[in-house]
Structure formats: structure tokens, C-alpha cells
N, C-alpha and C positions, 0 to 999 in steps of 0.2 A: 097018155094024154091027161087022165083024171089027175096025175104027183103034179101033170105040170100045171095045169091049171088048176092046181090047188096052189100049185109054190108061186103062181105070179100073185094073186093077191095078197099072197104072205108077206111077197118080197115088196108090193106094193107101200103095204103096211105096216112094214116094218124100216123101210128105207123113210120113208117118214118122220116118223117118229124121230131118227137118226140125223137125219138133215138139221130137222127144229132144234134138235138141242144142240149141235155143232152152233147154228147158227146162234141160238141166244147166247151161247158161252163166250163166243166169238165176239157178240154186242156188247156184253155184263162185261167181258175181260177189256175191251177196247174203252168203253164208258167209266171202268174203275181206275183206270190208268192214266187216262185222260185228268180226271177231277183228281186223283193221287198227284199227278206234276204240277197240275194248277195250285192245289193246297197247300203242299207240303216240299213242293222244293223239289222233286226225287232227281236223283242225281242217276245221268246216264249214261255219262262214258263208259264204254265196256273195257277199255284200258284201263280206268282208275279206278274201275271196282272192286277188280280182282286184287289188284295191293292194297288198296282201304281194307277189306273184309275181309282178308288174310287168305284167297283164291279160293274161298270156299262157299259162295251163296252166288245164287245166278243172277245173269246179270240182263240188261234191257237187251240186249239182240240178238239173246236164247229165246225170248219170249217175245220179238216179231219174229223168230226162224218157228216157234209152234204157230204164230198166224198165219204164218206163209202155208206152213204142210196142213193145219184146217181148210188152207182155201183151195188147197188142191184137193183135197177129200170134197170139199163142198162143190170143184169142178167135175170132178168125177162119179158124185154120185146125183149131180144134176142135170137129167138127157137136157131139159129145154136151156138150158145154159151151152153144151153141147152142142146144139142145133140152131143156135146163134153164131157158133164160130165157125168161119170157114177154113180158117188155116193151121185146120188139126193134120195131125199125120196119118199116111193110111191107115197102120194099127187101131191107133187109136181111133179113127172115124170106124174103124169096122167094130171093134171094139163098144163104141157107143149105139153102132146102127143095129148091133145084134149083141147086146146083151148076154151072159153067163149065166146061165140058169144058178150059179151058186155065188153069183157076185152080192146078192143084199146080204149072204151069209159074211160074206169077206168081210162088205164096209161095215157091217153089225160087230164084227169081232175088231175090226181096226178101230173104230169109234170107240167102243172097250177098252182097250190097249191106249186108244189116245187118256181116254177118261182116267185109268187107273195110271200112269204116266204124269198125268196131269194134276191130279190129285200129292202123287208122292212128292211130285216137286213143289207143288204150292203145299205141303204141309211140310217137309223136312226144310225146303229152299230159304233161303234168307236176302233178303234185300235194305240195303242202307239207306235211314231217313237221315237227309239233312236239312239243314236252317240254313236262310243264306241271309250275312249280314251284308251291311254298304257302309262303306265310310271312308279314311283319308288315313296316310301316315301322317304319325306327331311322334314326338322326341318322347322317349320311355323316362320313367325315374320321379323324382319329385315335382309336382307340377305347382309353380307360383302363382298366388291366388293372389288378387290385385281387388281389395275391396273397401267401401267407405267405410267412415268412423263414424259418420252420424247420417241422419235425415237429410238429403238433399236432392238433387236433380239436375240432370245433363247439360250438360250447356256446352260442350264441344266434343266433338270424336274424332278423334286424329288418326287412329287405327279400324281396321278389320279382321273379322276373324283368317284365319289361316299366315296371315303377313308376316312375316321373318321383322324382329324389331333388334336393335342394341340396346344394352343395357342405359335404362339412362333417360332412353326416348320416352315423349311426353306419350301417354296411349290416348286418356279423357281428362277434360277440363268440364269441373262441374260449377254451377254456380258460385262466383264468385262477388257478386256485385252488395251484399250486404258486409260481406268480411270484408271487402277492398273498403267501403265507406267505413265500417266502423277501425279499420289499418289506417284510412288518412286523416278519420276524426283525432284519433289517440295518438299519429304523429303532429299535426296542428296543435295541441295542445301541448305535447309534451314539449315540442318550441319554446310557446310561448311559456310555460311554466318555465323553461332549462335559462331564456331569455330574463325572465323577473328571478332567476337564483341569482342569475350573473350580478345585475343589477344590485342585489340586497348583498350580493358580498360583497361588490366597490363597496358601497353604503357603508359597511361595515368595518371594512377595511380606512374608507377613511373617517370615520369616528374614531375608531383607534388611534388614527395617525393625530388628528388634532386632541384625543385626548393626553397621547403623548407628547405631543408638544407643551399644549395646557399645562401639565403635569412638571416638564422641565421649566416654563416659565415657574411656576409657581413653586420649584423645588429650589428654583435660582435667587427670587425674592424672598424663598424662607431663610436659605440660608445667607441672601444678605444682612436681613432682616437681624440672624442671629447673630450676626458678625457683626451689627451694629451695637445688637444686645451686649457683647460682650465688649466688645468696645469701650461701651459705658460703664459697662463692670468694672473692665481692669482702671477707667477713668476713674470712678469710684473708688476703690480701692484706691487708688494714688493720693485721693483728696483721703481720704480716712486716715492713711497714715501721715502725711502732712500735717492733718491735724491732730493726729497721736505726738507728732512731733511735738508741733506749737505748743500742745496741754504740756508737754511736758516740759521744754523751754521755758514754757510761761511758770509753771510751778517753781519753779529754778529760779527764775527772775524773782518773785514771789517771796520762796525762799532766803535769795541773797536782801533784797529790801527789809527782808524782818529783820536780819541779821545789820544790817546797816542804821535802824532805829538805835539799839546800843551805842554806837558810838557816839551818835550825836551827844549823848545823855554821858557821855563818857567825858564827850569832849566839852561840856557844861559843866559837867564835875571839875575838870581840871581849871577852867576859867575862873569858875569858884574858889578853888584853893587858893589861885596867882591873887586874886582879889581879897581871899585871907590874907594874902601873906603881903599885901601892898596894904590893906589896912596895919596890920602889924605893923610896918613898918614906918607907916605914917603916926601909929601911936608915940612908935619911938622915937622919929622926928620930933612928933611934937614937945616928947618928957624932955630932950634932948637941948631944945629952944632957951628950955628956962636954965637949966645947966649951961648954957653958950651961953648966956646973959648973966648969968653969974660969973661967968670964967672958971665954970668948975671944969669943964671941958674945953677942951682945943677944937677951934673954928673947921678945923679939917676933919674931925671926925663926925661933927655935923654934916660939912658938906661930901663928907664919904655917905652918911646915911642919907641924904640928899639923893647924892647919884645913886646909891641904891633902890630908891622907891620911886626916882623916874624910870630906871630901866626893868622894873619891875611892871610899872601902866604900859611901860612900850611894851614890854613880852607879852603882857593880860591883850592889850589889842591888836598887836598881831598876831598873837596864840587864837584868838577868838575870830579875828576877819578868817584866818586861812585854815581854821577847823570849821568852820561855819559854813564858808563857802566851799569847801571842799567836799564835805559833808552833804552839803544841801546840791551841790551841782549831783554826787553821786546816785544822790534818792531823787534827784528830778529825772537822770538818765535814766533811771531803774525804773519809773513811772514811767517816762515817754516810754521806754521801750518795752513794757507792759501795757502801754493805750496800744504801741505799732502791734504789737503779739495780741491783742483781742480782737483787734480791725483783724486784720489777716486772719485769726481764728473762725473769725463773723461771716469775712470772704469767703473761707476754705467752705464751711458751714453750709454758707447759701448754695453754693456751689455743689455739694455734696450733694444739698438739696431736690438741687434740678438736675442733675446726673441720676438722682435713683430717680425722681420725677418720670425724665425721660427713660429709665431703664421701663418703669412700669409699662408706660405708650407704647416704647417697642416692645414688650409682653405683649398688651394688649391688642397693637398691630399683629403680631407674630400669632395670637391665638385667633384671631380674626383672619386671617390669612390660611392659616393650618384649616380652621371651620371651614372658609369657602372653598379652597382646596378637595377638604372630603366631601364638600356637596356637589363640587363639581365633578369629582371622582365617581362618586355614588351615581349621581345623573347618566355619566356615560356606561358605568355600568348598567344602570337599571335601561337605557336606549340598547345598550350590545345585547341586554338578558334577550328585553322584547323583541329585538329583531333575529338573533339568533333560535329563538323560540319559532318567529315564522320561519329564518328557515329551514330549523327541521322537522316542522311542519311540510313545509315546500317540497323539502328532498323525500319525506315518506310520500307525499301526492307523484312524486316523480317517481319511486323506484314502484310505486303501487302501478303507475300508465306505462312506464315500463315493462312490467309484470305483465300487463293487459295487452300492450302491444306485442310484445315478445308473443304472447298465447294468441293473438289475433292472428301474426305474420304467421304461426306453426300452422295457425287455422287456414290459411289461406292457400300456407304450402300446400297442406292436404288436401286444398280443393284440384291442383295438379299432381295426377296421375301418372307415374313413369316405370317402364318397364326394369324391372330389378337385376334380369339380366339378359344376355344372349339367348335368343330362342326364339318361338314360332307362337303366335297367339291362337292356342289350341281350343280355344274358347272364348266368346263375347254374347253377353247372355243381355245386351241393348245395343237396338236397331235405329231408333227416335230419341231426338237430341229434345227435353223437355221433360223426357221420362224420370218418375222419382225411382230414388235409390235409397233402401231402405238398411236400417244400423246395420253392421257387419255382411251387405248383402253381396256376394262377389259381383263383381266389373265384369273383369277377365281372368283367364288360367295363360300364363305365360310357362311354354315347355322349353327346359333347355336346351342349348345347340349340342353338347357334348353325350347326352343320352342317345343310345342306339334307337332307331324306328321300330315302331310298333305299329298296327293299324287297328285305331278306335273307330269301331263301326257301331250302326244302332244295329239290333234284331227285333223285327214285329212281337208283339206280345203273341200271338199264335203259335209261334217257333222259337220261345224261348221257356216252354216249362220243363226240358231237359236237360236243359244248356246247363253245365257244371266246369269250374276249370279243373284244367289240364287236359279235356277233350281237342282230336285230330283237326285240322282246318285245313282247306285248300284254298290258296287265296290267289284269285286272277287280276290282273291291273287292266285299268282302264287303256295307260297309256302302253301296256306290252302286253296285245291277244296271245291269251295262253294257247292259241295252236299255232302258233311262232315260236314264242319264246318261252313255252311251257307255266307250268303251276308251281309258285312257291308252298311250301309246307310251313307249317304252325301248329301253335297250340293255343287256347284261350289260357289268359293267364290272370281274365280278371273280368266279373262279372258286378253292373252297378246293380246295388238291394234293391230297386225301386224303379218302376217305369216311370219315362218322361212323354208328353203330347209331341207329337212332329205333324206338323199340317198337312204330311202328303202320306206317312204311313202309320199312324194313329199313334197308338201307347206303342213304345220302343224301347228298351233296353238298352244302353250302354253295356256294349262289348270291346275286349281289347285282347289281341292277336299274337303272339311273336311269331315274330319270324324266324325261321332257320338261316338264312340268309338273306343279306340286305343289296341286292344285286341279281341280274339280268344276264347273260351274255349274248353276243349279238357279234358272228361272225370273231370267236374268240377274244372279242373283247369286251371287259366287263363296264357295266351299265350300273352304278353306286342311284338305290332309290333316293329319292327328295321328299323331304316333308311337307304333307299340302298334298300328294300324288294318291286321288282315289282308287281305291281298289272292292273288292266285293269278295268274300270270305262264304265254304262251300263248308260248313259245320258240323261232321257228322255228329248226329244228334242220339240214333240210338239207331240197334240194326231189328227188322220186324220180319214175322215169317211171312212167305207171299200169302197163305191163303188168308192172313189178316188182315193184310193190305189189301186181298180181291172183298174181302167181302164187310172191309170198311164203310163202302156206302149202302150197303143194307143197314149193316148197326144201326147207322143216323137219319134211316127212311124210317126204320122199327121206333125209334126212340122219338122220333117226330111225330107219331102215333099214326102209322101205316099198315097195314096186315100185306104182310108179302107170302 
């Protein structure tokens, strides 16, 4: 009686003791597990633990099978829990109605055995933390960035993010309404500029034409001009020698006249003689007289001397009529025809006169005509200088609005936006048409159609200071529940430097996934993923021993300045 009623208070108090801490381990294990899956992701399948973790770390449904045998310990070592149930079995109700005097030894040593059990597994045991990302398939490979060149703002949105576009397709149109106005100013202009060239090359074209005409009338009047000049020259000439001629006729006539003075004087001489010789003869008559009157002579030789000295006066006057008049008719001819050869000289003369007269006028016509000629030459030159001056004047203002326009239309181009090539708008980083877009700032990210899928997911800044690529990934689809159609496998293959805002899960990371495969099956046949098709990514992150992860939330009560 004294062992036993010493051993019930023992057992009293010591089953106690035993209870309390089952129980609080049971709280602290269920409350750490709890805030562990809320924080941290922890990943439960007991399928997929064992192949993640290489079947060596325990897994979530060893550790509700230890809650389970705690609560059977905590049923059996509690009568009033006991004595609330009515549909125990008889053992066991006799069992609980009449206790083992060595039963608080039992559940003291099983509580032991649970502890040191529990202990070895939560310090050797390992459990895998993951991160779990969210996001969409897009096309792997070089992503086309689509951004402005200068300062401007939206002014249409033709696309959305995720949309499948051709190459080609307009995506944004940003303001255009200053480049279009200053594109129709500098084509208005460049018109009417291209309009006043037109204009100044007729112009110019026919100054040309009438100064070549000009130029033939006036080459035609020169050269009449000097075909008159000459004209008159050879005229001249003709009269010069003409009257080379007459000088010389005339000297000849001249000549023969002097030459005809001699005879006159010749033919006086002889008349002279005949008149000696008729005086003689008449002397002799006369001696002759007084001898016939003597009769010293005979009658007949008188009148021999007789007929001698009359046929002597007849020869002296006809010798003298017909040298006289012969004489004198030859030096009258020789005269006239010296008056006719000085007149005709005089003519030729005056005539020569007025032949060089006129050569001179048609000179001075001919230089007078050559002088207006060069000034009206010069004129239309110095009209073609000046207006050939405006217009290359003109054409530099034209190929300068040119220039302008050419750069205006470029400018304009670039106010529309178009997708470069085949692919999926894996990015649109404006929502409001109005918004400014800043130098170089991107639009959009255009991913190609022939790149294999990938899935770009964000990760919370909480769940990404482990995250490294080449790290395991299990990725579930939205649109194929992985207990259908199972979990694709990955790896991260690319992590962005630098958190971005997201409005519903704060600072987030850019994560990108591959796939092991880009397909589904579904009753043997394959199901090819689509870009755009969200899925959610199971990240092992790093693997932790349990009793770090049980006694995680102490750390952070400690460290919050708590005394536990």
C-alpha cells in the first residue's frame, strides 16, 4: 500500500509534466509549419520530395504520421479525454478504467523515445525550401526592343502586351501632329519653290532662244553688211584700176602730142624751104626778064622758069594746106582725146570717191552694228548671269527643303511604330495613350515566333536571395492541373540584376525557366504549350535541416527583442 500510494503521486506527477510537453511540441511543431508554408513556399508533396532531394530528407507526411502517434499518446495518456469517449473498446476502456500501476513509467519512457526520435530527425532530417514564381510562356532567344529616338508621347496603341503580331504591324503611334505640320509646311513650300524653278527656266530658256535669234538676225545684217563692204571694195578696186588705166592712156596720149609738136615745126621748116626755093626761082625769073628782052635768051626758057616757080607756090600751098591741116587736125584729136581721158579720169576719180566714201559708212554701219550686237549679247548674258544666279540660289533652297523634308518624313516615320518581326509582345511597359516617352526609353520587347518557350515569371523579393541559375524548377500550368497532367521540369536560366514594383506583389524579380519539354500529353496525345499560357514555377531554393526550420520562428521572436 505505502509503494503504491507513493507510485500514484509519482505517476500523477510525472504524467504531467509529460503531457505538457507533448502538447506544447505538438503547438510549436504545428504553429512552425504553419508560418513555414505561409512564408516560405514549403513544398509538400511527398511524391516530389523524395526525387527533388535525392530520397534522402523527410518529407511533410512523416511529420503529420509523428502528429498522428503524439495524439495517440496524448489519447492515452489522458483519462478525462478517455472518459469523454464512449466507443472505446473493452480493452481499452478497462484499460483506462483501471490503470497499470507502471503505465506513467511506460508513457515517461515512450515520450523519451518520442523526444530523442524527434530530435534526431529534426537535426540530421532535411527539408526543401522553395520560391515560387508566376508568370507566362514567351518565345526564348533575342528579345526586339522597340523604342523611341527622341522626347515624345503616345498618341495611339494598336497593341497589348502578350498579342501574337506580324512583322510589319504598326504596335504605337506617337505624336505626330507637329512633324505632319512641319512635313506639309516644307512640302507647300517646296511646290511652290519647284513651281518658281520651272517658271525661271522657261524664262531662261526663252532669253536664250531670242537671244539666239538676236544674234542670227544680227550675224545676218553683219554679214550683209560686209558683203556690201566688199562689194564696194572690189567696186573700188575696179574704179582704181580704170583709172590706173586712163593715167596711163593719158600719159601715152600726152606722150604721142609732144611727139607731134615736132612735126608741125618740121612741116614749117619744109614750107620754108619750098618758099626759098620759089624765091630763088622768082629771082631767076626775074634776071631772066631782062635777058628775054634782050634776046639773050629764048622765050621758052623763060617760060620754062615761068612754069617752074608757079608749080613751085602750088606745091608751097598745097604742101602747107595739107601738113597744116593734117598736123593741126592730129594735135586737135590728141587734145580732144586728152579733154575725153581727163573727164573720164575726173568721173572715175569722183566715183572712187564715193565708193571709199561709202566703204567708210558701211565700216561704220558694220562697227556700229558689231558694238550693238556685243551689247545686246553682253545684256542677255548679264539677264541669263542674274537669273541663273537665282536659280542656283533656288535649287540650293530646294535641295536644302528637301533635306528638311526628307528628315521631317524619316521623323514622322518614326513617330509609327512596327513590329520587326514575327512574335509575341512579351512586353509593354505603357498602359495610357498621352504618356511621355523618354530618349532611347523602350515601348515594347517583341519575342520571336521561332524561339522555343520559356516561362518568364516574377519572384517576390522575399524568395529571391537564393535564387541562382541553373537551380531545379517544377512548373505547373494554369491551363493543365499538375494532378492530371503532371509537372513539367526546368531549370532557371536567367535571373534579372535588379527588382521591379508590381502592384499586387511588391519588389519582384524577373525570372526565366526552361523547360525540359514544351508539351502535355493528354490520353496519348501531345498538347504543344502556347506563348501567353500562364504557369507558376516551384523553385528549389535551398534544402534546410528541420530543426532550423522548427525553430525559425523563435530566431525572429528572439531577434524582435523577446525573451523566450
Amino acid at each position: 500500500m505505502d509503494k503504491s500510494t507513493e507510485s500514484t503521486p509519482l505517476t500523477e506527477s510525472s504524467s504531467q509534466p509529460s503531457v505538457n510537453l507533448v502538447t506544447n511540441s505538438e503547438a510549436s511543431f504545428k504553429s512552425a509549419l504553419t508560418r513555414e508554408r505561409d512564408d516560405r513556399g514549403l513544398y509538400d508533396a511527398s511524391s516530389q520530395s523524395e526525387s527533388i532531394s535525392g530520397g534522402t530528407s523527410a518529407t511533410y507526411q512523416q511529420i503529420k504520421q509523428l502528429n498522428v502517434n503524439k495524439q495517440d499518446l496524448l489519447t492515452i495518456a489522458s483519462p478525462a479525454a478517455a472518459t469523454n469517449t464512449s466507443n472505446w473498446s473493452t480493452s481499452l476502456q478497462t484499460l483506462l478504467d483501471q490503470p497499470s500501476a507502471t503505465l506513467p513509467q511506460k508513457m515517461l519512457l515512450g515520450g523519451l523515445v518520442f523526444l530523442v526520435t524527434f530530435g534526431t530527425w529534426a537535426t540530421f532530417g532535411q527539408i526543401d525550401e522553395v520560391g515560387i514564381a508566376q508568370g507566362k510562356l514567351v518565345p526564348k532567344g533575342q528579345v526586339y526592343k522597340v523604342h523611341a529616338l527622341e522626347l515624345d508621347k503616345i498618341a495611339k496603341i494598336h497593341v497589348e502586351e502578350g498579342q501574337s503580331v506580324k512583322a510589319g504591324q504598326e504596335l504605337v503611334e506617337l505624336d505626330t501632329e507637329l512633324v505632319a505640320a512641319e512635313v506639309e509646311r516644307l512640302e507647300q513650300l517646296l511646290s511652290g519653290e519647284q513651281v518658281e524653278l520651272t517658271q525661271k527656266v522657261a524664262l531662261a530658256e526663252q532669253i536664250r532662244l531670242e537671244a539666239q535669234s538676236r544674234d542670227q538676225i544680227a550675224k545676218a545684217d553683219t554679214q550683209a553688211q560686209k558683203a556690201a563692204i566688199a562689194q564696194a571694195k572690189s567696186k573700188a578696186a575696179v574704179i582704181k584700176q580704170r583709172l590706173a588705166q586712163d593715167q596711163a592712156w593719158l600719159s601715152v596720149e600726152r606722150e604721142r602730142l609732144e611727139r607731134m609738136k615736132p612735126l608741125a615745126l618740121k612741116a614749117q621748116e619744109l614750107v620754108g624751104q619750098r618758099r626759098a626755093d620759089v624765091n630763088a626761082q622768082q629771082e631767076r625769073l626775074q634776071r631772066l626778064q631782062p635777058l628775054l628782052a634782050d634776046g639773050a635768051i629764048s622765050r621758052e626758057l623763060v617760060f620754062q622758069a615761068e612754069q617752074n616757080l608757079r608749080a613751085s607756090q602750088s606745091a608751097i600751098t598745097q604742101s602747107q594746106l595739107q601738113e597744116e591741116t593734117h598736123t593741126t587736125e592730129r594735135i586737135f584729136q590728141a587734145q580732144q582725146s586728152l579733154r575725153d581721158r581727163s573727164v573720164l579720169i575726173s568721173q572715175n576719180q569722183g566715183e572712187l570717191q564715193q565708193t571709199l566714201a561709202e566703204i567708210d559708212r558701211l565700216q561704220a554701219v558694220l562697227s556700229q552694228k558689231q558694238t550693238e550686237e556685243n551689247r545686246i549679247q553682253i545684256d542677255f548674258q548679264q539677264e541669263l548671269g542674274e537669273l541663273e544666279l537665282e536659280m542656283t540660289q533656288l535649287k540650293a533652297k530646294i535641295a536644302n527643303n528637301k533635306n528638311l523634308l526628307t528628315s521631317a518624313k524619316a521623323r514622322l516615320k518614326k513617330k509609327f511604330l512596327y513590329a520587326p518581326v514575327d512574335g509575341i509582345v512579351s512586353s509593354f511597359n505603357f498602359a495610357n495613350i498621352g504618356e511621355v516617352v523618354q530618349p532611347s526609353q523602350t515601348i515594347a520587347e517583341i519575342a520571336p515566333d521561332s524561339a522555343p518557350l520559356v516561362l518568364s515569371a516574377s519572384l517576390p523579393n522575399r524568395e529571391a536571395g537564393f535564387i541562382k541559375m541553373g537551380m531545379k524548377a517544377q512548373v505547373k500550368f494554369d491551363a493543365y492541373p499538375y494532378q492530371e497532367y503532371g509537372i513539367v521540369s526546368g531549370k532557371v536560366t536567367s535571373v534579372s540584376p535588379d527588382a521591379k514594383p508590381d502592384p499586387q506583389m511588391g519588389a519582384v524579380y524577373r525570372v526565366e525557366v526552361e523547360l525540359e519539354r514544351n508539351y502535355v500529353t493528354d490520353n496519348e496525345e501531345t498538347i504543344e504549350f502556347k506563348a501567353g499560357q500562364t504557369a507558376s514555377a516551384d523553385i528549389i531554393i535551398r534544402r534546410r535541416r528541420i530543426a532550423d526550420f522548427l525553430l525559425e520562428p523563435f530566431k525572429k521572436l528572439q531577434e524582435g527583442g523577446m525573451n523566450i
